[in-house]
N, C-alpha and C positions, 0 to 999 in steps of 0.2 A: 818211568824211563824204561819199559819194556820193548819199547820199540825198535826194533834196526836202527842203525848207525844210519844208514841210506834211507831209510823214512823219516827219520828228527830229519835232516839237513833239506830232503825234499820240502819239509814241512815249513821250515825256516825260509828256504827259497820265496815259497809265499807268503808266508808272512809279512818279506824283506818287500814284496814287493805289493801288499795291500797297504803296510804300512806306509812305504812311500808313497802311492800314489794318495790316500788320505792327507797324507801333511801335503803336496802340492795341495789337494782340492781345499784345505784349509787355509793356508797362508797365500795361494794364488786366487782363489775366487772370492772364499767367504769372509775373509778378514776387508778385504775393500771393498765386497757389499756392504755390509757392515756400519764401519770406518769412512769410506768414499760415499756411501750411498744410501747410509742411512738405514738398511734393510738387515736386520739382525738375525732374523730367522732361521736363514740355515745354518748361522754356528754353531748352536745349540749340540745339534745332529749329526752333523760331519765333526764338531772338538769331540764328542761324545765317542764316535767311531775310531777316531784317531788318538786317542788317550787310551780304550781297548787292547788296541792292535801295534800302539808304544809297548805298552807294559807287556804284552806275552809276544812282541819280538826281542825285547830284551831277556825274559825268561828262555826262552827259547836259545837264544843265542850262548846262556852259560848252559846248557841241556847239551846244546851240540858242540861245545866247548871240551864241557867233562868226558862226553861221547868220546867223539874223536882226538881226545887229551893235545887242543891246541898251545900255542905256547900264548901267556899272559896280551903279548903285543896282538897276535889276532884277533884276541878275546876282544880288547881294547879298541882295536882299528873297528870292526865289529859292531860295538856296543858306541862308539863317536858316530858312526854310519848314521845311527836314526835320529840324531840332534840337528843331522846338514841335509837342507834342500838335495836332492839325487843321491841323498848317500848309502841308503840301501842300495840302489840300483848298480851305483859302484860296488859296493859289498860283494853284493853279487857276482859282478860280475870278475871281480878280484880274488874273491876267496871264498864265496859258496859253492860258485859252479866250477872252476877247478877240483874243489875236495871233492863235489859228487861225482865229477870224474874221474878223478886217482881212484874211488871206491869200486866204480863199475868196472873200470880195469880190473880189479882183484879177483 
């Protein structure tokens, strides 16, 4: 946790936002190739990617948590984000990119 306060959050930003677009390409494409169409192959690869990029967006999220000493609810709005279809991208755009800009203010 060496890192600026303003580098975690950058960092989370993308995360917020490979992790989400993984879970669409997983439950929008490859689950009904799959499921609908019989073609199982790219789940493998995309769950694989998105099971990654789950777990060190939630690490991440209590990183920049303790960083920025949010209160429990943000923590929590936050860390529900990566369970819901677009919820990083709301994260985001609710309470990552606000806080990296109260910071660049400073």
């Amino acid at each position: 946790m060496a890192n600026s306060p303003a580098k975690s959050l950058k960092t989370l930003r993308v995360l917020a936002l490979y992790e989400g677009i993984s879970y669409l390409l997983l439950m929008g494409i490859c689950m009904p190739l799959k499921y609908i169409f019989d073609i199982p192959e790219p789940t493998y690869p995309v769950g694989l990617a998105h099971g990654v990029l789950f777990v060190a967006y939630c690490i991440w999220v209590l990183i920049v948590t303790l960083k920025l000493k949010w209160s429990l609810k943000t923590f929590l709005l936050a860390g529900v984000a990566s369970i819901l279809p677009f919820g990083t991208f709301i994260a985001d755009k609710r309470i990552f990119k606000p806080a990296a800009e109260a910071i660049a203010i400073k």
